[in-house]
N, C-alpha and C positions, 0 to 999 in steps of 0.2 A: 842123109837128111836127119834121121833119126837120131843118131852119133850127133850128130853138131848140134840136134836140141838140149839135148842130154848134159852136153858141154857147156853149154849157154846158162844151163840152169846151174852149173857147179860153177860159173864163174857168180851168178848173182849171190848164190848162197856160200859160195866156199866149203861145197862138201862134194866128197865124191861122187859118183853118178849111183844110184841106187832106187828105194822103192821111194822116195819122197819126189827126186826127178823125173823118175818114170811117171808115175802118177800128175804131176804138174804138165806133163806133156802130152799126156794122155787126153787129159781135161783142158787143154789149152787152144788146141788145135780144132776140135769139134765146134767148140763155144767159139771161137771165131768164124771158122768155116758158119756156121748158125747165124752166128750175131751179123758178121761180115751184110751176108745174103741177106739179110734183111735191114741192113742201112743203105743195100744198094737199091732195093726193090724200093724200098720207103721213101729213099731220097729221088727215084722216077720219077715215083705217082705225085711227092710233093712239089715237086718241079712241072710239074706239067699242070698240077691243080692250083699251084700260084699263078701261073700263064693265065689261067682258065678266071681265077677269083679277085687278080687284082689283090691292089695292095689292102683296099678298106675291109674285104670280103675275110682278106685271111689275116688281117690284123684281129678279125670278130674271133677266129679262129683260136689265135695266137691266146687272147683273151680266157676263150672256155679253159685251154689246156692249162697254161697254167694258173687260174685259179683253182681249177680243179689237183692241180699236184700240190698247192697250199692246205686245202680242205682234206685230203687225202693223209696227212701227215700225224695230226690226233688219232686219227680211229687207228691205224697201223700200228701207231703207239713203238714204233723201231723193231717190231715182233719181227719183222724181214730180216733185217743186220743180224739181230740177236739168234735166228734161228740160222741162219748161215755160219755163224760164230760155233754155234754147238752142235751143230751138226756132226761138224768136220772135227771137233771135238770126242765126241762121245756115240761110238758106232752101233753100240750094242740099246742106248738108249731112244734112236732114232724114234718110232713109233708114236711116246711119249711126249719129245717135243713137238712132231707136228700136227698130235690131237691140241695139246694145252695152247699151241699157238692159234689153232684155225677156231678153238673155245672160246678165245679171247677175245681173240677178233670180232667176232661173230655180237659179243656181249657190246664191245666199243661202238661197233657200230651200228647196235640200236640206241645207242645212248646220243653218239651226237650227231648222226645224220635228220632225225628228226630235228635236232637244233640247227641245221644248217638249214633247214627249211623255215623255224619259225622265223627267225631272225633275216630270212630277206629283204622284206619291207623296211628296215634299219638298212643294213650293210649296205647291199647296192646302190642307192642314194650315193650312201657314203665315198664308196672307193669309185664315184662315177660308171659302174659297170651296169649294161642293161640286165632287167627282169629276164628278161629270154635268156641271155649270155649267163647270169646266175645259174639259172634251173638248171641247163647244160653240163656248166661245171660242177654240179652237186651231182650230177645223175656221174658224169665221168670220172671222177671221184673215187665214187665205190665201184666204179667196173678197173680204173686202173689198181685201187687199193689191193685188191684181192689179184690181183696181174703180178704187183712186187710180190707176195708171199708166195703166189703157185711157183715162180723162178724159183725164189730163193731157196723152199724145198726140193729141186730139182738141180740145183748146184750145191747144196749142199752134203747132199749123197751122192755125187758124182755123176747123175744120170744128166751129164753134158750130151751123148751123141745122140739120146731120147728127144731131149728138149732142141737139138737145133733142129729135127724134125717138126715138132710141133712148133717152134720159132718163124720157120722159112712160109708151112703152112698157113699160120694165123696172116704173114705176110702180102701171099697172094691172096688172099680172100679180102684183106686191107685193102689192095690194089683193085683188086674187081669189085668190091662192093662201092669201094670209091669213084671209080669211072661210070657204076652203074648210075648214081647218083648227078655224076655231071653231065653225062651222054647220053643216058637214056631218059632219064628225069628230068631232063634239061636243069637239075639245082645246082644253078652254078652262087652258092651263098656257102656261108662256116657248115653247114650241117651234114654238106658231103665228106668232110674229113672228119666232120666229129662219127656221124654211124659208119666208117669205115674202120676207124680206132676202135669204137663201140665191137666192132665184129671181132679184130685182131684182137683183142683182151679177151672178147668171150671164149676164144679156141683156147689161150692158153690158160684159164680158169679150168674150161672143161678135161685139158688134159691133168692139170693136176689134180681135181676133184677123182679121175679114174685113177690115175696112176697109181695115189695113195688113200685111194680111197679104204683102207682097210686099218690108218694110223687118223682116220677124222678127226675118230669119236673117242682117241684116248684122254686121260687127262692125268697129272701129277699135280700135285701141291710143290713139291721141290722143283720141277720143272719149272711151274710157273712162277714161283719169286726169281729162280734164274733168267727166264728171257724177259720177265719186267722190271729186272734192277739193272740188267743189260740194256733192255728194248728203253724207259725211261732215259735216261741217258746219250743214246742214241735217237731215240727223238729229240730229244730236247738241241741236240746239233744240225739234225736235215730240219728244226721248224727253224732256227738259225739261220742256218744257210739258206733254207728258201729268200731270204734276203739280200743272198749274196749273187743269185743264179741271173740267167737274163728273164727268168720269169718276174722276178719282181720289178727288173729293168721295164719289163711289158707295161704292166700295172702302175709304175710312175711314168711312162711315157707317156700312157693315156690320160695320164690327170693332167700334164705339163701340154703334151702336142695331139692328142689326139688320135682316133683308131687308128686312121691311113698311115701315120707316120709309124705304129705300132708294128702294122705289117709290112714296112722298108725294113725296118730291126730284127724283125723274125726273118726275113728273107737273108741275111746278112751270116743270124747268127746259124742258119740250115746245115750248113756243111757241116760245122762243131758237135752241132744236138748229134745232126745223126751221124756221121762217120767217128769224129775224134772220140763225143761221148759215148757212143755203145762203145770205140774200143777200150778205152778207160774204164767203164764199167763193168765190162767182162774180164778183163785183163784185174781191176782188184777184186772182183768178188770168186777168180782161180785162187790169186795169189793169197787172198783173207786167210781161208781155211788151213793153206800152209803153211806161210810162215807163221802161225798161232803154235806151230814148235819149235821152234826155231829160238834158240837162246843166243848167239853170237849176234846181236844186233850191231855191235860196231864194223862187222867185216860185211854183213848187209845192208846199212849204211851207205860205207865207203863205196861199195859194188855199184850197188844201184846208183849212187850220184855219177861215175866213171861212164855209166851205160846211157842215162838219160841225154847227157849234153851231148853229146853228136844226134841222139835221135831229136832232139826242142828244136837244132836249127832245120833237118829236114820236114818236121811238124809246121812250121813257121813260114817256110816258102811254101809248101804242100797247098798248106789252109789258104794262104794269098790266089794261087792258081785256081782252086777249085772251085772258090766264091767267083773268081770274074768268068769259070765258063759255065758257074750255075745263073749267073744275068745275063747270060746268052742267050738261054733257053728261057729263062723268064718273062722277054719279052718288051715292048717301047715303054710299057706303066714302068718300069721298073729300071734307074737310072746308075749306071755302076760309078761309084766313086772312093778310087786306087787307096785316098789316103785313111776311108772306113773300112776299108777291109783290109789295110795294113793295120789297123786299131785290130779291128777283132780275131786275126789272126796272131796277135802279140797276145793276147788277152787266150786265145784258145792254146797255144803256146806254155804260159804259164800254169793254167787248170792241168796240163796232161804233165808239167812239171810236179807239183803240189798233190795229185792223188794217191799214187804209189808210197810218199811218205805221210798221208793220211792212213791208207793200209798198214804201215809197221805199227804207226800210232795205236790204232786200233785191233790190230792182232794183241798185245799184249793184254787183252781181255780187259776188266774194272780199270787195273791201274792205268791203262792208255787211254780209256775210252772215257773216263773221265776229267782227260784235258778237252773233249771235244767239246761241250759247251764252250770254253773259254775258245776255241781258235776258230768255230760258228760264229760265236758273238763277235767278235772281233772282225770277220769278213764281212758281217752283217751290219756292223756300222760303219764299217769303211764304206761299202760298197753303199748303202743308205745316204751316206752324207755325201759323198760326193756327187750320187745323180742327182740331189735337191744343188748342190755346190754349183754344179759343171752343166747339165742339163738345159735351165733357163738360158746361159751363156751361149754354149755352143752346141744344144739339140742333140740329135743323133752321138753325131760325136762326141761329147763331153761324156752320155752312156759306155759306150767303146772305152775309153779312157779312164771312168772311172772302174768299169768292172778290171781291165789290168793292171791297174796301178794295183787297186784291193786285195786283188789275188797275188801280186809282186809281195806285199809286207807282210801277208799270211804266211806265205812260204817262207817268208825268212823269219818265222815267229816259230814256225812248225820246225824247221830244221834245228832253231834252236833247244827247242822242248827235246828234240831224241837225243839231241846230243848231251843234255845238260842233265837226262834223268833216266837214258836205257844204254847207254855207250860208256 
């Protein structure tokens, strides 16, 4: 098994088997072993807590979460990206970036968390979200903010098989804090998955506040123009993308259809968040730090396109199967319909095509990562325009359809950029 990793990884990169394969596999397999367990655990408790909450309950749900991963994307300012970036970069400097990173943060987020506070009485009005559903997402916010940076110091020094410890951990304590909330509390309302989140964020804050607890309090001057001319940049494409994701899908459903129909969409889009996307996101922020040496980008390219397509069409029947036997368990509220989760599985399909050459883009440090505003923005208006487009028309569906269309011409924008300016 080890041998065929090995191999695997010299056919994506076209280099012999050595310490960069070693390493890629070493860190590959913990982080999913990690990530894996806790999409399975996550995706339990949230199967069993949509049974329990109904569509309108976990639509309120749907709501906190992603406004709060909106609100969450200033104060972080891309300090996560950027510090996984130089991490894996610069070994001897470690310490350095992750005082100047957890400095900054710290400064961001007395600057505009208080602003998310004054301005409620404005916004929520505005974006239709209740006063309750606001505070929530402000308070989860900075418990997940500070959740991205404790990972991304932990992947980015390789301490994968530390963190899928504390991963699986913050999991079950997710799962029972959460069932405490529905079963013992009898709260069967959004608040038992928000303080169940609430607790999983907290374990892995606390483990990385110990881990590195000895690089807090460092700080650089050159550090920090490095992860804020990086980290700007890189925010400036996830505040982007937040436009392109089904969180903002959430947030124009509820202005077009309403909470309830919010929480059919979040039920839909469950299998992708948590299976496809953690493995997508553990799978590029292995592969980030790597290929960031990696000069032969046209034989990485070519590789990787070779590998992807036989994996999209078993992604693509996978996602179909899994959503109709997560409406199983969901329960009579919850109505399964073959040709919306043939949508969102075309749709989940294409994001697990489009990440991995998001990764090369972004490995090549400034020069890549300054295409990422333009192929953000460019998801972010597709996917914008079409749910104002498609939405009114055809509801649920026109959502589904716009996010894979959007993500269809991004990928064919993105594939262009490699080819046109690192091959």
């Amino acid at each position: 098994m080890h041998a065929f990793l090995l191999n695997l990884h010299s056919k994506i990169t076209d280099t012999p088997p050595g310490a960069v394969a070693k390493r890629f596999w070493k860190n590959i397999v913990p982080a999913f072993v990690g990530e894996g367990s806790v999409a399975l655990i996550s995706l339990g408790v949230y199967v069993l807590a949509i049974r329990f909450l109904g569509p309108e309950e976990f639509g309120r749900w749907s709501l906190v979460a992603s406004m709060g991963e909106l609100l969450a994307i200033v104060p972080l300012w891309g300090l996560a990206a950027a510090a996984l970036v130089y991490l894996g970069k610069d070994e001897s400097g470690r310490g350095v970036i992750i005082g100047t990173a957890v400095r900054t943060t710290i400064i961001l987020s007395f600057i505009f968390f208080p602003i998310y506070v004054l301005v409620e009485p404005i916004l929520s009005p505005l974006i239709r979200l209740e006063s309750t559903l606001y505070t929530a997402a402000v308070i989860y916010a900075l418990f997940i903010l500070w959740n991205h940076l404790s990972q991304a110091f932990f992947k980015g020094v390789d301490k994968f098989k530390i963190l899928s410890v504390f991963l699986i951990s913050s999991a079950v304590i997710f799962a029972g804090v959460t069932f405490f909330f529905l079963l013992v509390l009898d709260t069967v309302t959004f608040e038992s998955l928000f303080w169940g989140n609430i607790a999983r964020t907290t374990v892995l804050i606390l483990a990385g506040a110990f881990v590195f607890r000895r690089s807090l309090f460092r700080f650089s001057n050159t550090a920090f123009k490095t992860l804020t001319s990086y980290g700007t940049l890189s925010m400036a494409s996830v505040l982007l993308g937040f436009f392109s994701l089904s969180s903002i899908d959430n947030l124009m459903i509820n202005h077009y259809l309403g909470t309830e129909s919010v929480g059919i969409y979040a039920a839909y889009f469950m299998v992708f968040g948590l299976l496809v996307g953690k493995v997508l996101g553990t799978a590029s922020q292995v592969f980030l730090p790597l290929v960031s040496g990696i000069t032969d980008i046209r034989t990485l390219f070519a590789k990787s396109l070779s590998l992807l397509a036989p994996s999209s069409v078993v992604l693509l029947v996978g996602s179909f199967l899994l959503t109709w036997i997560a409406f199983i368990f969901y329960g009579e509220r919850f109505d399964f319909n073959p040709g919306m989760a043939a949508l969102v599985a075309a749709a989940a399909t294409i994001y697990f095509l489009k990440s991995p050459f998001e990764s090369i883009l972004a490995s090549r440090g400034v020069p890549g990562i300054k295409f990422g505003p333009p192929v953000a923005g460019m998801l972010a208006f597709l996917n914008v325009m079409f749910n104002i487009l498609l939405i009114p028309i055809w509801g649920l569906h026109g959502a589904a359809l716009g996010t894979a269309l959007s993500g269809l011409i991004t990928l064919l924008f993105i594939l262009y950029l490699i080819k046109r300016h690192f091959t």
